[in-house]
C-alpha positions as CSV (number, residue, x, y, z in Angstrom):
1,X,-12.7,-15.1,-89.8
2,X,-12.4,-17.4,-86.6
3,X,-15.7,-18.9,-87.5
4,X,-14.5,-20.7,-90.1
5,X,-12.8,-24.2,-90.5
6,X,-9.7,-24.9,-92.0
7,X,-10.9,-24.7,-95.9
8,X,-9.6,-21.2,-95.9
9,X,-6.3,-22.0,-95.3
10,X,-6.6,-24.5,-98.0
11,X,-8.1,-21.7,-101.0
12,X,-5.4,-22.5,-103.9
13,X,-6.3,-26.0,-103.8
14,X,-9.4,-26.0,-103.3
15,X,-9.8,-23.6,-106.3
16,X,-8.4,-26.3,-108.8
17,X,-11.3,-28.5,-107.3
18,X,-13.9,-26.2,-107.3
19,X,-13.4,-25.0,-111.0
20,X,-12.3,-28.8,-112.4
21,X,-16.0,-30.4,-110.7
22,X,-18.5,-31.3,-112.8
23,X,-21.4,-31.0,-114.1
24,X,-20.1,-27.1,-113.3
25,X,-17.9,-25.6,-111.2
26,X,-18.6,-26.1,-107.2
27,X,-17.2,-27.8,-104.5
28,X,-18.2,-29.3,-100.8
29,X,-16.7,-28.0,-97.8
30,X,-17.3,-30.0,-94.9
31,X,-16.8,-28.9,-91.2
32,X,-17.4,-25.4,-92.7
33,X,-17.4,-22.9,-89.3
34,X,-15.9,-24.3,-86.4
35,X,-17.7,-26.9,-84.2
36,X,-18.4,-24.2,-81.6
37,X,-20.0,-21.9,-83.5
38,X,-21.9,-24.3,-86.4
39,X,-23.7,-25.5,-83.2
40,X,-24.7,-22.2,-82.1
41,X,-26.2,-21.6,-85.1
42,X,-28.4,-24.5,-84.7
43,X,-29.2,-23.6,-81.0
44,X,-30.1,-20.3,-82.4
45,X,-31.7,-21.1,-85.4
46,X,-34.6,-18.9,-85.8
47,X,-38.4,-20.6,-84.9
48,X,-41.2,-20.8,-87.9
49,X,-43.5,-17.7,-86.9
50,X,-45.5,-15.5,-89.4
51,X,-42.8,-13.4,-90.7
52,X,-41.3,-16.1,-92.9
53,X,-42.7,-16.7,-96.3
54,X,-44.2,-20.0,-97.5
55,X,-43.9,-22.0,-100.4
56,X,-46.4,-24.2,-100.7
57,X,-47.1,-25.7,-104.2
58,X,-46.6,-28.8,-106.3
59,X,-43.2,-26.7,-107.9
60,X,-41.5,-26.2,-103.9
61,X,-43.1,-26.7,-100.5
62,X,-40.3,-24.8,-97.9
63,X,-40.1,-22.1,-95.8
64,X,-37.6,-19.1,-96.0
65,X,-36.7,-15.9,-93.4
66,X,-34.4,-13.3,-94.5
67,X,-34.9,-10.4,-91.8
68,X,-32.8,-11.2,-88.4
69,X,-33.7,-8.1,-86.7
70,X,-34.9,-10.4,-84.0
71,X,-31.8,-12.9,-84.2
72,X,-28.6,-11.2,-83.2
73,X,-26.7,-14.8,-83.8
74,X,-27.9,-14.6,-87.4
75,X,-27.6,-11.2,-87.7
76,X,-24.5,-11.2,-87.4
77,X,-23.7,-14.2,-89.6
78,X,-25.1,-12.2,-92.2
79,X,-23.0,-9.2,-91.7
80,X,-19.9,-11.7,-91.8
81,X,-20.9,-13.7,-94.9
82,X,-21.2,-10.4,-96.3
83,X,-18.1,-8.9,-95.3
84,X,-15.1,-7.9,-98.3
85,X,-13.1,-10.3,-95.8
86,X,-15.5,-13.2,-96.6
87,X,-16.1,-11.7,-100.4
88,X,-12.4,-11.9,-101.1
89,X,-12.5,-15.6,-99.9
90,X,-15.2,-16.1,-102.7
91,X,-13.0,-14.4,-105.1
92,X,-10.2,-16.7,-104.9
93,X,-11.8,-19.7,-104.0
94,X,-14.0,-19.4,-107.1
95,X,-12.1,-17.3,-109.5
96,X,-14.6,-14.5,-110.0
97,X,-13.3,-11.2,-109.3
98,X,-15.7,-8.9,-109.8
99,X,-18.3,-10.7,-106.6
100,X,-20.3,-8.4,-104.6
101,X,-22.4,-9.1,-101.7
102,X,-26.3,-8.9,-101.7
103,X,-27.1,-6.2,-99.2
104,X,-31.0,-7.2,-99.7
105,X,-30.5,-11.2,-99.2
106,X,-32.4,-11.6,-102.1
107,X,-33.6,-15.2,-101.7
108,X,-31.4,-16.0,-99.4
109,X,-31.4,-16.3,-95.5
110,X,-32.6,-18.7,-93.8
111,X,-34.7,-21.9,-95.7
112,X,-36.6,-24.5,-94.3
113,X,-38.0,-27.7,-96.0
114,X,-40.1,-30.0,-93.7
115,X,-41.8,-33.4,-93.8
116,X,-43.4,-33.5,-97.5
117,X,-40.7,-30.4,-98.8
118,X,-39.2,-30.0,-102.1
119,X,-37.4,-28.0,-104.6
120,X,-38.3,-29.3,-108.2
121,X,-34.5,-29.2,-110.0
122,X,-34.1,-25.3,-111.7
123,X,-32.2,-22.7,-112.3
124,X,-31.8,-19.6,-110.4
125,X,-32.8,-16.0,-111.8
126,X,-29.7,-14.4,-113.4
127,X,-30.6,-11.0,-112.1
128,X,-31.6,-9.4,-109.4
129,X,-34.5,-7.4,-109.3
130,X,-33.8,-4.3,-107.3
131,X,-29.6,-3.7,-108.2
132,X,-29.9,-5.5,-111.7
133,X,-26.6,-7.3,-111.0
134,X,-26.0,-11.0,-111.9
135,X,-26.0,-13.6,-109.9
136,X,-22.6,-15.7,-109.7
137,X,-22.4,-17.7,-106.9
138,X,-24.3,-19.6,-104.4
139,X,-23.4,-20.6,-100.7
140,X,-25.7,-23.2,-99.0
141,X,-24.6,-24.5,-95.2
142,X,-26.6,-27.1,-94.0
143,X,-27.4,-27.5,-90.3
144,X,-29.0,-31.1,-89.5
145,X,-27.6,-32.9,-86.9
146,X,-28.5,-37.0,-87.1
147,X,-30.0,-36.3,-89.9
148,X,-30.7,-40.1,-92.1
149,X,-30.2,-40.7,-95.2
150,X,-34.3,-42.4,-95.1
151,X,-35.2,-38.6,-94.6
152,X,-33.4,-37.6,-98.3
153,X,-33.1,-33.8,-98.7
154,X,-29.9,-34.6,-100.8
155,X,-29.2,-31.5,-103.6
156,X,-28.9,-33.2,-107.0
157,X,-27.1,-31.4,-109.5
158,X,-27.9,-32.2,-113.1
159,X,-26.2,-32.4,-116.8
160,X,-26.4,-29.7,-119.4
161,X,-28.6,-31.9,-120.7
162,X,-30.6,-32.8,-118.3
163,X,-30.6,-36.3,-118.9
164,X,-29.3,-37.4,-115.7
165,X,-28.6,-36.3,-111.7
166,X,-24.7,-36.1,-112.1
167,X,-23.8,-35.5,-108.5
168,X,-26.0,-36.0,-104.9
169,X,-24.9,-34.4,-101.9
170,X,-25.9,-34.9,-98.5
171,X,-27.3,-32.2,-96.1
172,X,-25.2,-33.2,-93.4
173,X,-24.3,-31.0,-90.6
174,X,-21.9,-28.5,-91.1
175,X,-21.3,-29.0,-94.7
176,X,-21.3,-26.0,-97.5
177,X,-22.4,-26.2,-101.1
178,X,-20.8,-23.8,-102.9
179,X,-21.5,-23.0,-106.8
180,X,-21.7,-21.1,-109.8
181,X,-24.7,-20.1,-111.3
182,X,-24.9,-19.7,-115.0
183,X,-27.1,-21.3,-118.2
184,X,-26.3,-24.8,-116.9
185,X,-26.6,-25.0,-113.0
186,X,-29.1,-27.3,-112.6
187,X,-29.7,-28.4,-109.3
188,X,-32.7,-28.9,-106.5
189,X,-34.2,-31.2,-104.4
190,X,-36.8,-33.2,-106.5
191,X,-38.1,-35.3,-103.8
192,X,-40.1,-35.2,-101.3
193,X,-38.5,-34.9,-98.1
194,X,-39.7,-38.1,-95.6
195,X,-38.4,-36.7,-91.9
196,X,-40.5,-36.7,-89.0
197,X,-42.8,-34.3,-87.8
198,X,-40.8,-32.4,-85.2
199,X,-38.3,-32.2,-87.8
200,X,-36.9,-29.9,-90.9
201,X,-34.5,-29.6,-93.5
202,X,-32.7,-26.5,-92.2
203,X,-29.5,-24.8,-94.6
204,X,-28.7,-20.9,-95.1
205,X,-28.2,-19.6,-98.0
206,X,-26.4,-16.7,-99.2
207,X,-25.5,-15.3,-103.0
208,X,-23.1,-13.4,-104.5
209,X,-23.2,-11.0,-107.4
210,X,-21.2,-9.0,-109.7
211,X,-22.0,-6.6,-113.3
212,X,-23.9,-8.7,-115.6
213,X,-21.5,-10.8,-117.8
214,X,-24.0,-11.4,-120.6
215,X,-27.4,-10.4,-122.3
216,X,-27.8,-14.2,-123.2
217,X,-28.6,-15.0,-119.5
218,X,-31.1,-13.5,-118.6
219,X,-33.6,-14.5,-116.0
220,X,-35.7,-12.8,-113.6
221,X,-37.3,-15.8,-112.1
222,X,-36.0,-18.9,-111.6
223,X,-36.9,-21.5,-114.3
224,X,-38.1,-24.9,-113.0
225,X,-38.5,-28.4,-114.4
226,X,-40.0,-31.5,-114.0
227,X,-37.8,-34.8,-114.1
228,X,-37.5,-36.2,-117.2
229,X,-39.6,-39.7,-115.7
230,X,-42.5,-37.5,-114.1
231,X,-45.6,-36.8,-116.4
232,X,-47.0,-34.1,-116.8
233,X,-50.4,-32.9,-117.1
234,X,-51.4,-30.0,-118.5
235,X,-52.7,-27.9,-115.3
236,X,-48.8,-28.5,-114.1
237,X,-47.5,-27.8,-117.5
238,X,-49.6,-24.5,-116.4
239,X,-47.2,-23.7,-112.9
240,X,-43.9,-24.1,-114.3
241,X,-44.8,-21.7,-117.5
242,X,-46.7,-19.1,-114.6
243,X,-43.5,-19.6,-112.4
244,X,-41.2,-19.0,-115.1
245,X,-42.4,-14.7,-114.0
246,X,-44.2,-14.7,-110.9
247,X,-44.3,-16.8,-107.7
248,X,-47.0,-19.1,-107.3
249,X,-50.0,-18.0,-105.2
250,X,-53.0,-19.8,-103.5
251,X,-55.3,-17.9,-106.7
252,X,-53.4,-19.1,-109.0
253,X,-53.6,-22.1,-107.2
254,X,-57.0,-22.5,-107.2
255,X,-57.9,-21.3,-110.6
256,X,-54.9,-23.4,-112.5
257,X,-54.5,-26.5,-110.3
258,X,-57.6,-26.9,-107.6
259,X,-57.4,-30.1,-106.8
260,X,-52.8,-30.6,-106.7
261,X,-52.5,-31.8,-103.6
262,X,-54.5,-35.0,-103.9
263,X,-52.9,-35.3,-107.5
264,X,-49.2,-35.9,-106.9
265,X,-48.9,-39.2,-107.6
266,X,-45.7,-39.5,-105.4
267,X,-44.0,-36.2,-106.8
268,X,-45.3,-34.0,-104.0
């Protein structure tokens, strides 16, 4: 585990932390994988081409690349995030024991939001749709070097009920976000993101499962919702009750919402 910083010689305490936070258990970890290798990962981080999916609709606008058949750097990262080594960190960092990996990166990989990206706040399907298994945990390491706080891209995680952005966290270089999942995780990136052209939001993401825990949480998609101060019309009203089950297309697009990207009204 030499990519790593010095968190992991830190687990006990940082388990008190990480299970005491609110609004639910997670926990920053700055200086993540050593200098050397963090900025390799930004040297190597893989360029926007056809094979990664887009997200392009008034609910998210990002990127994301899972397959690094083409990026042995990332490749490998993969194969290390998803070692039992780095599993048993998660385990006593977080308190689970029962975390698997996600052979299929599910969601996960590689995500990019650029100028005009979002994440409209949410909370992540509960399980998985190929091994059934729940989802536990999410790991988030952004990679943005002089990256402003004029550009935004901070996560925001919410209250139970989601009356207010408890916690904002920075995407700074280097730095993990690491948290549980569950009927209360709230959290995304509601607005818009305001970086230059040439730039991007860049993170990785990985989860973690285990058996589910519960029949009450159950989700197959993730849920989204607006903020509480953004008004909603009923074509919107429309996406979030479609994307509640299926991603959003350009057909649904069209037939639901034609005209949402002249509509926004500072949203998206």
């Amino acid at each position: 585990m030499e990519q790593f910083g010095d968190w992991k010689n830190n687990i006990q305490s940082l388990r008190q932390e990480f299970l005491n936070n609110s609004p639910y258990p997670h926990i920053v970890l700055d200086n993540f994988f050593n200098e050397e290798f963090a900025n390799k990962l930004v040297e190597s981080f893989p360029e926007k081409t056809d094979e990664w999916v887009t997200y392009w609709n008034p609910i998210e606008k990002k990127y994301a690349l899972n397959k690094f058949d083409k990026n042995i750097m990332y490749a490998n990262l993969f194969n290390v995030l998803q070692s039992s080594e780095f599993v048993e960190y998660m385990k006593s960092l977080t308190s689970i024991p029962n975390l698997e990996a996600d052979p299929y990166l599910h969601g996960a990989g590689v995500h990019m939001h650029p100028n005009g990206g979002k994440l409209d706040m949410h909370l992540d399907y509960s399980i998985h749709p190929i091994t059934k298994k729940e989802r536990r945990l999410n790991l988030i390491v952004y990679l943005n070097k002089d990256w402003k706080e004029s550009y935004g891209g901070d996560i925001q995680l919410w209250d139970k009920e989601f009356k207010v952005a408890e916690k904002t966290i920075f995407p700074i270089f280097n730095r993990a976000m690491l948290f549980q999942t569950n009927n209360i995780s709230y959290h995304g990136m509601p607005h818009m993101i305001r970086c230059p052209e040439d730039n991007s939001r860049k993170s990785i993401a990985i989860y973690y499962v285990s058996d589910p825990t519960s029949s009450d949480n159950i989700r197959y998609k993730a849920h989204f919702r607006p903020l509480p101060s953004q008004e909603v019309n009923e074509q919107l009203r429309q996406l979030y009750t479609i994307r509640n089950t299926q991603t959003l297309t350009q057909d649904i697009l069209r037939e639901v919402y034609p005209n949402w990207e002249t509509d926004g009204k500072g949203y998206w």
